[in-house]
N, C-alpha and C positions, 0 to 999 in steps of 0.2 A: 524712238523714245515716245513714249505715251504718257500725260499725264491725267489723272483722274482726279475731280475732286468733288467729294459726296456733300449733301445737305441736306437738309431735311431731320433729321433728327432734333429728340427735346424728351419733354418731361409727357407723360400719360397716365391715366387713369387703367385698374385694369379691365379688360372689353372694348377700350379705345383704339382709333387706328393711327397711322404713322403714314406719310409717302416718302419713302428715301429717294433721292435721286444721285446718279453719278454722272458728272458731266466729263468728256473724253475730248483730249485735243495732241495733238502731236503724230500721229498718223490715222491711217483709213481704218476706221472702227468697227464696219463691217469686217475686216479679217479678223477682227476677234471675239472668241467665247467670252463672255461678260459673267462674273462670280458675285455674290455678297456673301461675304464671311463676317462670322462675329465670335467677339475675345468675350467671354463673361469673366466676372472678376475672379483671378485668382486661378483662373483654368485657363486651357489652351485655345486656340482661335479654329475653329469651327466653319465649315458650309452649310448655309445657310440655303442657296438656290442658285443656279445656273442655269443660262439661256445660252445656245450654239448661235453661231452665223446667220443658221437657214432655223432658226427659234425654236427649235424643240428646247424643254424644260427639263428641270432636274430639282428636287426637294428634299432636304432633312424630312424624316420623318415628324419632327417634333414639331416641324411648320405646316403639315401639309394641309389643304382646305382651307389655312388663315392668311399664309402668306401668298403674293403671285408677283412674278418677276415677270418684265417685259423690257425691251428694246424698242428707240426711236432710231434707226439709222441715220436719218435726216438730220435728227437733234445731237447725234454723235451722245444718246443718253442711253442708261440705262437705269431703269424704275425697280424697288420693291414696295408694292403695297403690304403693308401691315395692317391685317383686321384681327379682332377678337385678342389684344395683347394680353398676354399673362405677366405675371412680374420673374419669372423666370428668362422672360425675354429680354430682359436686361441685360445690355453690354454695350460692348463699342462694335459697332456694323465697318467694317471695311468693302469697299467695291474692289476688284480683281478682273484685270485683263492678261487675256492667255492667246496669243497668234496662233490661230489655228494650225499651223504647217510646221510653226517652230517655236515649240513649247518652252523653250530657253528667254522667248521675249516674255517675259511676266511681271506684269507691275501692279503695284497697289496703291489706292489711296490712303489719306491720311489719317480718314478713320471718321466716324461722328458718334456719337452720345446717343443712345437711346433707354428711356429707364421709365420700367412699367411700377410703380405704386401710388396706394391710394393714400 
């Protein structure tokens, strides 16, 4: 069992940045592919970015060049920096853990706020 729990999320301007962060506890976090997915309102929940094990990346197009997702192993964390926000980018960010070996272990967090207007 893995729990995750995101913060970092709030209110911004648009052009402003954001650092989400997901903090990981209940097993070895290095087994797992790390996701940010986000629900905008009224629509379905989306990916957002993915980092593997061994940290190759993965991007929505609609992030790419503004968002950048990283891994602390150490910190049992996982980062999305948010730059250049648009208010399209508004939604609820969830973090996603996916065991490498067995895709059946997948959990999520509970989700945070983020919401781009001026």
């Amino acid at each position: 069992q893995v729990q995750l729990v995101e913060s970092g999320g709030g209110s911004v301007q648009p052009g402003g940045s954001l650092r989400l962060s997901c903090a990981a506890s209940g097993s070895t976090f290095s087994w797992y592919v790390m996701g940010w997915y986000r629900q905008p309102p009224g629509k379905e929940r989306e990916l957002v970015a993915s980092i593997t094990t061994g940290g190759s990346t993965n991007y929505a197009d609609s992030v790419k060049g503004r968002f950048t997702i990283s891994r602390d192993n150490a910190k049992n964390t996982v980062y999305l920096q948010m730059n250049s926000l648009k208010p399209e980018d508004t939604a609820v960010y969830y973090c996603n853990a996916v065991h490498q070996r067995a895709t059946f272990l997948n959990y999520w967090g509970q989700g945070t706020q983020v919401t781009v207007s001026s």
